[in-house]
C-alpha positions in Angstrom: 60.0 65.1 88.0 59.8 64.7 84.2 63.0 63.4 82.8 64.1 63.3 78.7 61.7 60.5 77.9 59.1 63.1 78.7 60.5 65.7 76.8 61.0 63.3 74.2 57.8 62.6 73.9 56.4 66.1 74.1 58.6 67.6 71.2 58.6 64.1 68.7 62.2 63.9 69.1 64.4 60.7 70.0 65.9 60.5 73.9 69.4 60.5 72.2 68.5 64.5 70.2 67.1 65.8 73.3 70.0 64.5 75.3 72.8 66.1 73.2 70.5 69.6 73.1 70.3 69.9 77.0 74.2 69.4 76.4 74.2 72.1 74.4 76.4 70.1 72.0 77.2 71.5 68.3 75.9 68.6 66.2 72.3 69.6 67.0 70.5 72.4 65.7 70.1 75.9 67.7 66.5 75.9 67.0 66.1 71.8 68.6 68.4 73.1 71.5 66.0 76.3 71.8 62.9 73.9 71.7 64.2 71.8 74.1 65.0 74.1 76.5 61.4 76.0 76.6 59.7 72.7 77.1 62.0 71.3 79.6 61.3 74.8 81.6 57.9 73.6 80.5 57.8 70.5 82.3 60.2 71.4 85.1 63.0 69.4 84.0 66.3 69.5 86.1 69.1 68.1 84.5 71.9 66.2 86.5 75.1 68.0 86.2 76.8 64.5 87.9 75.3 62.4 85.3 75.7 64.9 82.4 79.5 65.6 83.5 80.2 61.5 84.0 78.8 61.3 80.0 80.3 64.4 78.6 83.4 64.8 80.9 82.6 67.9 81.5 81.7 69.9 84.7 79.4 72.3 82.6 81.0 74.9 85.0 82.9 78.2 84.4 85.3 79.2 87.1 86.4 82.9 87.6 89.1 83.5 89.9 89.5 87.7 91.4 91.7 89.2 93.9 89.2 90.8 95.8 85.4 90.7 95.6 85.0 94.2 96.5 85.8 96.2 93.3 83.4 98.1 91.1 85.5 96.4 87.9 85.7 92.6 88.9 81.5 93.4 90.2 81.0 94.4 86.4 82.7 91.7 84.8 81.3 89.2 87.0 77.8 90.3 86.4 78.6 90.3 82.7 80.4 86.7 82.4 77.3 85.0 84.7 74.6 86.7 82.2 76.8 84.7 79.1 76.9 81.2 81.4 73.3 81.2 82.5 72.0 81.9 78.7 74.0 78.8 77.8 73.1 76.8 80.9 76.6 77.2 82.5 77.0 77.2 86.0 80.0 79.8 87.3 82.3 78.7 90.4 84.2 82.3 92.1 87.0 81.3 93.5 88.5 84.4 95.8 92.0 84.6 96.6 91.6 87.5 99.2 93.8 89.7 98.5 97.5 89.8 99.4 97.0 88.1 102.9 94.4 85.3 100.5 96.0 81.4 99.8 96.8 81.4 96.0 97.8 77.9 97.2 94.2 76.7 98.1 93.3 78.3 94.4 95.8 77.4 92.0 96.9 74.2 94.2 94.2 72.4 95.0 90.3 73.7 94.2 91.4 74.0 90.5 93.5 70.7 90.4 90.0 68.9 91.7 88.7 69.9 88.2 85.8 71.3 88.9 85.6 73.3 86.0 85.9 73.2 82.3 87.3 77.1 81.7 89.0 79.4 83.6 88.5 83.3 83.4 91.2 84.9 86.0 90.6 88.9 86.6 93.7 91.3 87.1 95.7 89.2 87.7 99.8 88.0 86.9 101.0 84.6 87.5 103.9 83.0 89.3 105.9 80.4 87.6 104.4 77.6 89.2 100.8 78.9 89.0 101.6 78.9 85.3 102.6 75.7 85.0 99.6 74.6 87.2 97.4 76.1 84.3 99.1 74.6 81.4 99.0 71.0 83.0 95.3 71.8 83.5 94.5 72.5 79.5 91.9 74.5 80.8 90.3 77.2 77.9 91.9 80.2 80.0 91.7 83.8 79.7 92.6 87.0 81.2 90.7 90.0 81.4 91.9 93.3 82.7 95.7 93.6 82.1 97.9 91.5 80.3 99.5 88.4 82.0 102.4 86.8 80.4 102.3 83.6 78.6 98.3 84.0 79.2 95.8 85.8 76.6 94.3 88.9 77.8 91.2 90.8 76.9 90.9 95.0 77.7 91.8 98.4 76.9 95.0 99.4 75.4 95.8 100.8 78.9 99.5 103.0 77.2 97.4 104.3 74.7 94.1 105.6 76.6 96.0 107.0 79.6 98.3 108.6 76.5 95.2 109.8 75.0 94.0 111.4 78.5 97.0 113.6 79.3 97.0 114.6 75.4 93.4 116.2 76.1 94.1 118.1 79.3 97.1 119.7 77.2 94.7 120.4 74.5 93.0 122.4 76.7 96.1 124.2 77.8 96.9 121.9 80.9 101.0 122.4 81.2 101.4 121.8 84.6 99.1 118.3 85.0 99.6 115.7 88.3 99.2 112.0 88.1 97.6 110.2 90.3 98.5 106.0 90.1 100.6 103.8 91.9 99.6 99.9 92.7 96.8 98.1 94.1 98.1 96.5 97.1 95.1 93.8 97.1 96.4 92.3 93.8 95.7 94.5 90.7 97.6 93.7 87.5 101.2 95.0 88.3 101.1 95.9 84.5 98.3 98.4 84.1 99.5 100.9 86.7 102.5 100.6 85.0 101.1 101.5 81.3 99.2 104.1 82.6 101.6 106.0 84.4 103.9 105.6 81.0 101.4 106.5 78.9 101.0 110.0 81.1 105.2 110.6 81.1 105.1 109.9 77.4 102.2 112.7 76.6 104.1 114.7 78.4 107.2 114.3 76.9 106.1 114.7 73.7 105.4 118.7 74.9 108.6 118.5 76.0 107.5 118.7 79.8 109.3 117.0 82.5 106.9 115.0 85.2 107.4 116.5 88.7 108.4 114.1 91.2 106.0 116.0 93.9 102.4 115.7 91.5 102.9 111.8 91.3 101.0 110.8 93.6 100.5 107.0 94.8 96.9 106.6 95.0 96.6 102.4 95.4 93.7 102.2 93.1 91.0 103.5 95.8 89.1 106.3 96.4 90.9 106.9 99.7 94.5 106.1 98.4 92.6 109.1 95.6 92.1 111.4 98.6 95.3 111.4 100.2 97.8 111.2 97.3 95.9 114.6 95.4 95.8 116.3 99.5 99.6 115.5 99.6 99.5 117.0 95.8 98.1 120.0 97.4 100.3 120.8 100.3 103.4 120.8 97.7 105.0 124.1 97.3 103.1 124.6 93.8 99.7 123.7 92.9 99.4 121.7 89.5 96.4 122.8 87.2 95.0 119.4 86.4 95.3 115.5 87.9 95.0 112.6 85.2 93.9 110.0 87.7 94.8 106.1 86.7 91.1 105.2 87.7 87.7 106.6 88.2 88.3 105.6 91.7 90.9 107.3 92.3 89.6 110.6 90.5 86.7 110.8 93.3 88.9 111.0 96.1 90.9 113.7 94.2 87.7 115.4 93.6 86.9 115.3 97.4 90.0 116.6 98.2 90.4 119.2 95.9 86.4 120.6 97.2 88.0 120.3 100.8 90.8 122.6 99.6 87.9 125.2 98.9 89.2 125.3 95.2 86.5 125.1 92.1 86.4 122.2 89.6 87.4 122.8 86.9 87.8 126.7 87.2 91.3 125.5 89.7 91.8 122.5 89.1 90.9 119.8 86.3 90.6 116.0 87.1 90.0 113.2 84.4 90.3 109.6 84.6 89.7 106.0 83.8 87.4 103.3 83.9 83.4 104.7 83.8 82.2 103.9 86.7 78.8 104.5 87.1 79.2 107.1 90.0 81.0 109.6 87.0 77.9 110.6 86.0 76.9 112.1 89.7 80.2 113.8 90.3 80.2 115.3 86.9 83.8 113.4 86.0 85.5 113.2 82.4 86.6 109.7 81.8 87.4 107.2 79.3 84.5 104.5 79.6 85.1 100.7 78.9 82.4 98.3 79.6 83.6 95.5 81.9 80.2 93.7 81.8 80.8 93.5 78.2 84.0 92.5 78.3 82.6 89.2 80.6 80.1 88.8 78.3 82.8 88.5 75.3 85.2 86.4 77.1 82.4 83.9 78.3 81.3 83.5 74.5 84.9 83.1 73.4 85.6 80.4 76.3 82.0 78.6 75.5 82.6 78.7 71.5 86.1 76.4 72.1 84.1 74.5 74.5 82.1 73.9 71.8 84.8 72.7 69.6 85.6 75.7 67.6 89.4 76.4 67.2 91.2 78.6 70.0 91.0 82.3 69.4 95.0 82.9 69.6 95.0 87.0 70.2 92.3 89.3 71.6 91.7 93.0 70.1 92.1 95.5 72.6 88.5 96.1 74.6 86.9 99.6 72.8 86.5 102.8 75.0 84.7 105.9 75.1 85.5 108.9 75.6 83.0 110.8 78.1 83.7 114.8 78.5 81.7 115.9 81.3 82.5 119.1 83.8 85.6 118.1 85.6 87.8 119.4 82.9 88.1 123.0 81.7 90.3 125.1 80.0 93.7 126.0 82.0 93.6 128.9 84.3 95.5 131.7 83.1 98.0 133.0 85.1 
């Protein structure tokens, strides 16, 4: 196997400027790191991430800790933050909690005390005391993406101010009797953005000088099942609600599915927006506001990497940017 003598050699640079380019380091030039790297793909170079971490003290690892693995969201921002790593010859270590019935203890105990790592990016997630603590001992570059976590910064959407924005729309198009779908995600969503949504919603409606009824709120759990059920039990109230601003896409296809199975039209009945843009809101025809989780793992992989790098911390994060998609799933209100 060729080693940096080789590649030395082959670009008529010294062992010590190829050495700090495969480390990525900031005193060499990006176009000597770039020349590097093609010609040690070139000549099938492998470098030693023992040797390069006992030099450097560093792992050349990212680690990403989730909840869950099954979820559309952490899926996205996991493909994103591995695309960032890989460009910059990062490795990324998931560690899974599991859900409610996981061991936070194994994670935040023990794999992250082994330092294994030299960043951490934690999805969705809100910390206990001691987990905290854990973190700060660590010094770890750390970073939150979807939902604000105490004490820890945060990256996404202004979750008040988007669900605020949704109800305003359906009552722009008339919408006076609107449901809400939300509730939490028992497998470990951010408590907090269930809660800003569902604020955001009462305070739209508030505004209009409309009180929330207790019977259209409808505890969804962040699924497309938990969708399903909460917008059937919606429907077997003793009045039907002319629109459902549902928390997440998610949850908006189960409402949509239940609402068909109630042989009513959509939106001629019934309107239903949501949250999120998943990429199934295309097929079902679904009004959302769109953020882009794969680029939010892409920008909180560059942040992480630049510090890494030596630049100074990046103290505050601006609010992730959404879009506004208006599809078929929301009409005008019916008239009586």
């Amino acid at each position: 196997m060729n080693g940096i003598q080789e590649i030395a050699a082959a670009t008529g640079l010294s062992k010590s400027t190829v050495s700090r380019a495969l480390r990525n380091l900031p005193s060499v030039a990006p176009s000597t790191i770039m020349a590097v790297r093609r010609k040690a793909d070139e000549l099938g170079y492998i470098p030693s991430s023992a040797a390069s971490g006992l030099a450097t003290g560093r792992t050349r690892a990212v680690g990403v800790v989730v909840p869950v693995i099954d979820r559309w969201f952490y899926i996205q921002v996991l493909e994103g933050v591995d695309a960032e790593l890989r460009r910059a010859g990062y490795d990324l270590i998931l560690f899974n909690l599991g859900g409610l019935a996981g061991d936070r203890e194994r994670v935040f105990h023990r794999s992250i005390l082994r330092k294994r790592v030299d960043a951490l990016i934690l999805l969705s997630l809100v910390f206990e005391d001691d987990e905290r603590r854990q973190l700060e001992t660590m010094e770890y570059p750390t970073l939150v993406i979807g939902g604000p976590a105490p004490g820890v910064r945060h990256l996404g959407i202004d979750d008040y101010a988007v669900a605020r924005t949704a109800t305003e729309y359906l009552l722009g198009l008339g919408h006076r009797a609107i449901a809400h779908i939300g509730g939490q995600d028992r497998e470990g969503l951010n408590t907090a953005v269930p809660g800003e949504r569902h604020e955001g919603f009462a305070d739209a409606l508030a505004t209009h000088g409309i009180e929330p009824r207790p019977e259209w709120d409808g505890n969804g759990a962040f699924s497309f099942q938990g969708g399903h059920d909460a917008m059937a039990r919606i429907l077997a109230s003793d009045s039907r609600p002319t629109a459902v601003f549902a928390a997440s896409d998610e949850m908006a296809f189960g409402a949509i599915v239940a609402i068909r199975e109630a042989g009513l039209r959509i939106p001629e009945d019934l309107s239903v927006v949501g949250i999120d843009g998943h990429a199934y809101g295309e097929v079902l025809g679904l009004t959302t506001f769109s953020q882009d989780p794969v680029e939010q793992g892409r920008f909180a992989a560059r942040v992480l990497l630049a510090e890494l790098a030596g630049q100074p911390p990046v103290p505050w994060l601006d609010p992730a940017p959404v879009r506004f998609i208006e599809r078929t799933s929301a009409g005008p209100a019916p008239s009586a």
